[in-house]
C-alpha positions in Angstrom: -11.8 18.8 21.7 -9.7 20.9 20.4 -8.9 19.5 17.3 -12.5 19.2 16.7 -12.0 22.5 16.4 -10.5 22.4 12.9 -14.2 21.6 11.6 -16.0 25.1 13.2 -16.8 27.9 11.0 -18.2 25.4 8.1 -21.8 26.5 7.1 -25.0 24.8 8.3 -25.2 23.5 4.9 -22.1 21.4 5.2 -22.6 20.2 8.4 -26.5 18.7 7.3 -24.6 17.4 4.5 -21.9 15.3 6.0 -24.7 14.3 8.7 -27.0 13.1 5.9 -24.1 11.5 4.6 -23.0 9.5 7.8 -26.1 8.4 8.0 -26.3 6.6 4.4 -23.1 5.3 4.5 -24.4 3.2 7.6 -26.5 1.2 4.7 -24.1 1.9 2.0 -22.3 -1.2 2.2 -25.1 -2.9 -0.7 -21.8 -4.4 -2.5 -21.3 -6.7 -0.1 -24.4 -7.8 0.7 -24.8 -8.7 -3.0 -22.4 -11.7 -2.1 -24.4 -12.0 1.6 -27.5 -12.6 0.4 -27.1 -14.5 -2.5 -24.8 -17.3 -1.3 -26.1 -17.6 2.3 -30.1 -16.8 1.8 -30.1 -18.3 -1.7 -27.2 -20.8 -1.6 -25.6 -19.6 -5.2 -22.1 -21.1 -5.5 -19.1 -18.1 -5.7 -18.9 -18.0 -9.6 -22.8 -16.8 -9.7 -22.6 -14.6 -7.2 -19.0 -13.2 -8.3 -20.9 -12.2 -11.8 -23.2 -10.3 -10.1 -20.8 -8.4 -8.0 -19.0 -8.1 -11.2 -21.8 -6.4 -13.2 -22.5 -4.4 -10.0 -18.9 -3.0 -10.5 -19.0 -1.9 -13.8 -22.3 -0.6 -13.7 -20.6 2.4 -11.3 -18.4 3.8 -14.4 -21.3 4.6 -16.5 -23.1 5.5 -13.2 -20.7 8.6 -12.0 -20.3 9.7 -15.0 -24.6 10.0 -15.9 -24.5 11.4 -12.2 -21.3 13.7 -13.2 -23.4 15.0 -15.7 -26.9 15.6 -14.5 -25.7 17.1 -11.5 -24.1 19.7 -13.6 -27.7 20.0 -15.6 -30.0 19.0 -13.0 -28.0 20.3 -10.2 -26.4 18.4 -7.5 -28.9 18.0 -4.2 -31.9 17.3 -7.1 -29.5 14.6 -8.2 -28.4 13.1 -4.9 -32.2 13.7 -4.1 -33.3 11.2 -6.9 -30.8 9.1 -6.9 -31.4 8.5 -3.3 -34.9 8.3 -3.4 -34.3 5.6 -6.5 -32.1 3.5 -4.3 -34.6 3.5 -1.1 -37.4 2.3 -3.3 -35.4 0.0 -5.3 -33.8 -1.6 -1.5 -37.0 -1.8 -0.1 -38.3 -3.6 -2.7 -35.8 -6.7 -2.2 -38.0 -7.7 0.9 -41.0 -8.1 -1.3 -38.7 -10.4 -3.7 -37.1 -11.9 -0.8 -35.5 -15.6 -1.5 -35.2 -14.9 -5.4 -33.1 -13.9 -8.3 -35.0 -10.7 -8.8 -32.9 -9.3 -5.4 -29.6 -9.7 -6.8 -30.7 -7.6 -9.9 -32.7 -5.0 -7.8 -29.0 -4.4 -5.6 -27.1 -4.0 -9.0 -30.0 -1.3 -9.3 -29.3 0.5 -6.3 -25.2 0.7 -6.7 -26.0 2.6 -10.0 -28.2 5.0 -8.3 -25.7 4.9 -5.2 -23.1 5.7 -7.7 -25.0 8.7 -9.9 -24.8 10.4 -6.1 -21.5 10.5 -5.4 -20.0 12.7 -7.8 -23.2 15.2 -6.7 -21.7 15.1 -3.2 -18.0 15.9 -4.2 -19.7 19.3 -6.6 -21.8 20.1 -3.8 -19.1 20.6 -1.1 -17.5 22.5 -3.5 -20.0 24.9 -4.4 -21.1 25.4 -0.7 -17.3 26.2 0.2 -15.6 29.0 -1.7 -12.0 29.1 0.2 -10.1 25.6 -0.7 -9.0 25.6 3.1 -12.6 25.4 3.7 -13.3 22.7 1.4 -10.4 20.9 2.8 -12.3 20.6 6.2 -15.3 20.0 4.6 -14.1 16.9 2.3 -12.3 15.6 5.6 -15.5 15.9 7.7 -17.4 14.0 5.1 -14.7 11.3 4.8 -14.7 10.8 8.8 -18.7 11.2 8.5 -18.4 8.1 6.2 -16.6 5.8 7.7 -18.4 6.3 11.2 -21.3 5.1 8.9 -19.4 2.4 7.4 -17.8 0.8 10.2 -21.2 0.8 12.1 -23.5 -0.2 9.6 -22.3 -3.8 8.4 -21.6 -4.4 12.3 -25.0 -3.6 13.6 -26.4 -5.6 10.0 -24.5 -8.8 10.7 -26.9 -9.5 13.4 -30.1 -10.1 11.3 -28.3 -10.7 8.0 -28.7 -14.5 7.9 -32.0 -15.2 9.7 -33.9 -11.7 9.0 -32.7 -10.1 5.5 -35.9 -8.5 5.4 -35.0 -6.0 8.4 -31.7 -5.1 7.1 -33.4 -4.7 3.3 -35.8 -2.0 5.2 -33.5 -1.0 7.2 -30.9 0.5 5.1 -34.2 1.7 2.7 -35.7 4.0 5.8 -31.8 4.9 6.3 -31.4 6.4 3.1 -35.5 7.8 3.1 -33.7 9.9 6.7 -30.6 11.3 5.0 -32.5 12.1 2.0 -35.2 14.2 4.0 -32.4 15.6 5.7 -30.9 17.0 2.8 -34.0 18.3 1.4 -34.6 20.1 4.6 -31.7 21.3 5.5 -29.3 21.6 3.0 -30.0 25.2 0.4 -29.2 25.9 -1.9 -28.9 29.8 -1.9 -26.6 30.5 0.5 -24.3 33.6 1.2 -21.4 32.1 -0.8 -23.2 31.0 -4.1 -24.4 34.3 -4.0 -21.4 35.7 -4.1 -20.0 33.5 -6.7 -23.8 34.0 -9.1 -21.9 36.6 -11.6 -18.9 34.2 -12.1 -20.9 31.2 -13.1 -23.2 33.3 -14.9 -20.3 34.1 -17.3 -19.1 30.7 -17.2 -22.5 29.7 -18.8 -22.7 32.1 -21.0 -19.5 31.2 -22.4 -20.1 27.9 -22.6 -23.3 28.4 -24.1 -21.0 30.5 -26.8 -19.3 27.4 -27.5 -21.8 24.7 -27.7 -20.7 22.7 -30.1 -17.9 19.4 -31.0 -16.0 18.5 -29.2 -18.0 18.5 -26.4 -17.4 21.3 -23.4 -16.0 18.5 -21.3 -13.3 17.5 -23.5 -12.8 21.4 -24.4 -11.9 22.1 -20.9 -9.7 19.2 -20.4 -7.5 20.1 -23.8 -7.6 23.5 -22.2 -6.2 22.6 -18.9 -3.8 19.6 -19.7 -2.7 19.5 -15.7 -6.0 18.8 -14.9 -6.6 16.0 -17.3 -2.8 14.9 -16.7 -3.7 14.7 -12.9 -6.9 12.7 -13.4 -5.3 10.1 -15.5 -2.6 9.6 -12.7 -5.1 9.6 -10.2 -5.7 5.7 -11.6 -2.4 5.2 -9.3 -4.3 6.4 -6.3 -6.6 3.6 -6.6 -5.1 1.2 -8.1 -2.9 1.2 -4.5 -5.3 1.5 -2.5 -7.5 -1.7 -3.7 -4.7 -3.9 -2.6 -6.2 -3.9 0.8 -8.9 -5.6 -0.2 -7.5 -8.0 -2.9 -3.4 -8.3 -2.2 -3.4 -8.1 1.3 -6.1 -11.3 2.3 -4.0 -13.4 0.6 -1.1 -12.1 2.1 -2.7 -12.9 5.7 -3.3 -16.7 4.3 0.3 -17.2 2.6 1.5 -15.7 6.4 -0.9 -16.9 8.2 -2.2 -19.9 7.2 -5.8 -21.3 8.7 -5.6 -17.5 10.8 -5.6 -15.6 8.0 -9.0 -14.6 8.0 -9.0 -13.3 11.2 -6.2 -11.5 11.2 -7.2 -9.5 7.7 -10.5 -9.2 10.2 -8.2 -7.3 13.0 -6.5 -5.2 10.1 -9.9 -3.7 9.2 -10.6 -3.0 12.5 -7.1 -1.6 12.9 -7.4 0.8 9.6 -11.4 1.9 10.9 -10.3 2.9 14.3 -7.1 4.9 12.5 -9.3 6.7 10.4 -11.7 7.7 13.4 -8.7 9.0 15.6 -6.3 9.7 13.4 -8.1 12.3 10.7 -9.2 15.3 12.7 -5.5 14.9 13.6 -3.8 15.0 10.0 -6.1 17.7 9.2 -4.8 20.0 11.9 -1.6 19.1 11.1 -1.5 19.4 7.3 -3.6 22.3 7.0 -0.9 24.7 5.5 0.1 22.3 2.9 -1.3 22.4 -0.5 -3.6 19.5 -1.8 -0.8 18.4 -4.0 1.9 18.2 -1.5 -1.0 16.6 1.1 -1.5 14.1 -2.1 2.5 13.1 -2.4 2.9 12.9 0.9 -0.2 10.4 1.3 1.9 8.4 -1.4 4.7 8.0 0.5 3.1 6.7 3.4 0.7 4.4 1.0 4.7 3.4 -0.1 6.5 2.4 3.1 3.3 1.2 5.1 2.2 -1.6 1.7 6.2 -2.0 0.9 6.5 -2.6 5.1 5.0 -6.6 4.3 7.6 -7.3 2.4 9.6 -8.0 5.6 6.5 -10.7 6.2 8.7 -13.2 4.2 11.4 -13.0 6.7 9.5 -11.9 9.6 5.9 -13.2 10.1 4.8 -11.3 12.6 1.7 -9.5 13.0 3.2 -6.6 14.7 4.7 -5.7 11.7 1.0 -5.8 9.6 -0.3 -3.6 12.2 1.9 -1.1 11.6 1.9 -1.3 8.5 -1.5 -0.7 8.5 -1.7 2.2 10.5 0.9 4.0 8.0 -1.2 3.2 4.9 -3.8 4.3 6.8 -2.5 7.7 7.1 -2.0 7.9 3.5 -5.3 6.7 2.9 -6.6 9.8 4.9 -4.0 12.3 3.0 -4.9 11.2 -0.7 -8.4 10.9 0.0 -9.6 13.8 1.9 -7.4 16.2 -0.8 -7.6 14.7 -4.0 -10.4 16.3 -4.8 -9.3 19.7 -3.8 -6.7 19.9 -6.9 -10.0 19.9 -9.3 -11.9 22.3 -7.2 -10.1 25.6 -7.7 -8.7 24.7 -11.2 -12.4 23.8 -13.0 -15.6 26.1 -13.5 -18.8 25.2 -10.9 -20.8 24.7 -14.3 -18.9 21.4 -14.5 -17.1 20.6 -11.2 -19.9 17.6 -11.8 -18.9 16.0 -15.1 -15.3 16.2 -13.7 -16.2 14.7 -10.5 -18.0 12.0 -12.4 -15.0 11.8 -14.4 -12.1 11.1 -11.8 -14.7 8.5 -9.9 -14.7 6.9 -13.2 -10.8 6.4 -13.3 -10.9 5.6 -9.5 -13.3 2.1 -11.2 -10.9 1.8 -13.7 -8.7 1.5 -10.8 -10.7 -1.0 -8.8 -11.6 -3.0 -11.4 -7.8 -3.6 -13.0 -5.9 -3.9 -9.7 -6.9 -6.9 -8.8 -6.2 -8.2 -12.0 -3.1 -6.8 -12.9 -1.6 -7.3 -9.6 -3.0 -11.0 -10.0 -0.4 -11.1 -12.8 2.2 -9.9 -10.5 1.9 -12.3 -7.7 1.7 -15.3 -10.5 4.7 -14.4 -11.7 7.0 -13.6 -8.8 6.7 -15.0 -4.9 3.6 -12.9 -2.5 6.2 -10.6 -0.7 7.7 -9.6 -3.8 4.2 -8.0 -4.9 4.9 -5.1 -2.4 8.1 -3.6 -3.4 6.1 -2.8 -6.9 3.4 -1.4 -4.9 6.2 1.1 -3.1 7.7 2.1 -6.5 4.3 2.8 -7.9 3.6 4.8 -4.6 6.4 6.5 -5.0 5.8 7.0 -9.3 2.6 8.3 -8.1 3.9 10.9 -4.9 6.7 11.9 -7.3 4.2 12.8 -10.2 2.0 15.2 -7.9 5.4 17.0 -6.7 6.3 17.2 -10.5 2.6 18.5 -11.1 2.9 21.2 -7.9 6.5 22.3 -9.5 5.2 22.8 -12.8 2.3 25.2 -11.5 4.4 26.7 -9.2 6.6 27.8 -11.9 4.0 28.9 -14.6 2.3 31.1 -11.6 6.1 32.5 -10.8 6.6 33.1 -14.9 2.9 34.7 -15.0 3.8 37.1 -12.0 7.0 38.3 -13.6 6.0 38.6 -17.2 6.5 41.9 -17.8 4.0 44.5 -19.2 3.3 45.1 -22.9 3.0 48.6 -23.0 2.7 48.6 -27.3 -1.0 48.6 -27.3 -1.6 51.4 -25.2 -2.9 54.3 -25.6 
């Protein structure tokens, strides 16, 4: 209980707003019943079905970036509000359309309202949370909120999936109707902190108002703060890592494996969701002095030895050795994501912590969507095990980029501090 502790002294606001969140996420798994319900209620082959979890992937890029944007605009709980709303509507629907092609468009609906959201989330955490040690407790509280949701929601779904698509289509609509009244409820807006922080954005609009014109403010800001825009680009890394546990390491569990393949990827996931349940109050506690940047490269390394660990599968195919490995990718997992959006926090003004939300969500589909391909390329060419020793030396590219990145900052704020005074203008 007493790392629990970690998470007290968060406002009200935060604590409605990861509860809200843990609650969607326990219907927010409407990518794979795409596949579900089109090739066992409908009896589409895989190629159909894989175009429309194809178009339901890239319809997310354009999606957090509109949501980036309007939650900036709009403002964020109006946007995660609507979009919500939208995607309850859109999910209940499906029942009425049961057995027909219309469903499979109506889900490629709701993952682009599902994905305008989720940039709102990331601002809003931000803007309710002024200290970044705060926010650090915040993001992880949401991350653990999330995957409580997302570990129990396909389970408790897999029951009525097949024979009663209907409940789970109204099920995860009412889900989604509960954490939206929640947030509409409880979560304000005006609390202490904003307050605090009203004349600082005021200024920020008022310069940006003052400079309204081409190139858009977005793009001003990130020619203005080249870090920023260097660490979003690298951030591609991040993901493009972490989607090999869903593409690279399935196959891996056949070409070890053979016929038990399956369900040994099936114990790996349960492996990695009972990791993150235990294992991130703990991390947090533990890595609370360390800087988001330092938290990032240090997730690297463990996303490094724990996917670079299967190499050994060639030699040794045991499953002792995936479980471990799992658990350490795990912890990077947990390190990367509950801090990598801590760097953009304290470095970008609230009138567009949005837009540059939206903006690294959209590299993190960039991410997604090339992995599998490009490491598709990889394992063609060379034998499976091989695969992983790339994935360690990009983890490592990618840890060793965020220590350059901390090193750089850390030496402009040292140069800043000893600059000396210019005493020529005064008076």
């Amino acid at each position: 209980m007493s790392l629990f502790k970690t998470y007290a002294g968060l406002s009200r606001d935060i604590y409605y707003l990861c509860l809200a969140r843990t609650i969607n996420s326990t219907g927010d798994f409407v990518f794979s019943l795409i596949t579900l319900v089109l090739t066992l209620q409908m009896g589409m082959n895989v190629v159909s079905a894989g175009i429309f979890v194809s178009m339901a992937a890239l319809i997310s890029g354009p999606g957090v970036l509109l949501g980036g944007y309007l939650s900036d605009v709009m403002g964020k709980k109006t946007i995660i509000v609507i979009g919500q709303l939208l995607s309850a509507i859109m999910i209940i629907s499906c029942s009425f359309w049961s057995g027909t092609i219309t469903v499979g468009y109506l889900l490629i609906a709701v993952m682009f309202f599902i994905s305008i959201t989720r940039p709102a989330y990331n601002a809003l955490i931000i803007q309710l949370c002024t200290e970044e040690k705060e926010r650090k407790s915040a993001f992880s509280l949401m991350y653990l909120g999330a995957n409580l949701g997302i570990a129990i929601g396909p389970l408790i779904a897999g029951f009525f999936i097949k024979d009663h698509v209907n409940i789970v289509f109204i099920s995860i609509g009412t889900v989604f109707l509960i954490s939206t009244f929640i947030i509409i409820n409880q979560v304000k807006i005006g609390t202490r902190k904003e307050l605090a922080s009203t004349s600082s954005e005021h200024a920020g609009q008022q310069e940006q108002q003052r400079s309204s014109q081409p190139p858009s403010p977005l793009f001003r800001l990130l020619l203005k703060n080249p870090l920023v825009a260097f660490f979003i680009v690298v951030s591609f890394l991040n993901y493009f890592i972490y989607m090999q546990y869903s593409f690279s390491l399935p196959l891996q569990m056949n070409h070890s494996f053979g016929e038990n393949g399956a369900a040994y990827y099936g114990s790996v996931m349960t492996i990695n969701a009972i990791s993150v349940i235990i294992l991130t109050t703990v991390i947090l506690s533990a890595t609370r002095k360390l800087t988001a940047l330092n938290s990032i490269a240090t997730g690297a390394l463990f996303y490094g030895i724990g996917f670079g660990a299967l190499n050994l599968l060639g030699t040794f195919p045991h499953f002792s050795i995936v479980a471990l490995s799992t658990v350490l990718w795990t912890i990077g997992e947990i390190l990367v994501q509950t801090n990598i959006n801590l760097y953009i926090a304290s470095r970008v003004p609230d009138t567009h912590q949005g837009r540059f939300n939206g903006l690294l969500l959209f590299v993190g589909c960039l991410g997604y969507t090339l992995s599998p391909y490009l490491t598709g390329i990889f394992i063609k060419s060379m034998d499976m095990e091989s695969v992983w020793i790339i994935i360690l030396a990009v983890s490592l590219f990618y840890g060793l980029s965020m220590i350059i990145l901390w090193y750089i900052e850390k030496s402009s704020t040292r140069r800043n501090k000893m600059k000396p005074l210019d005493h020529s203008k005064s008076i």
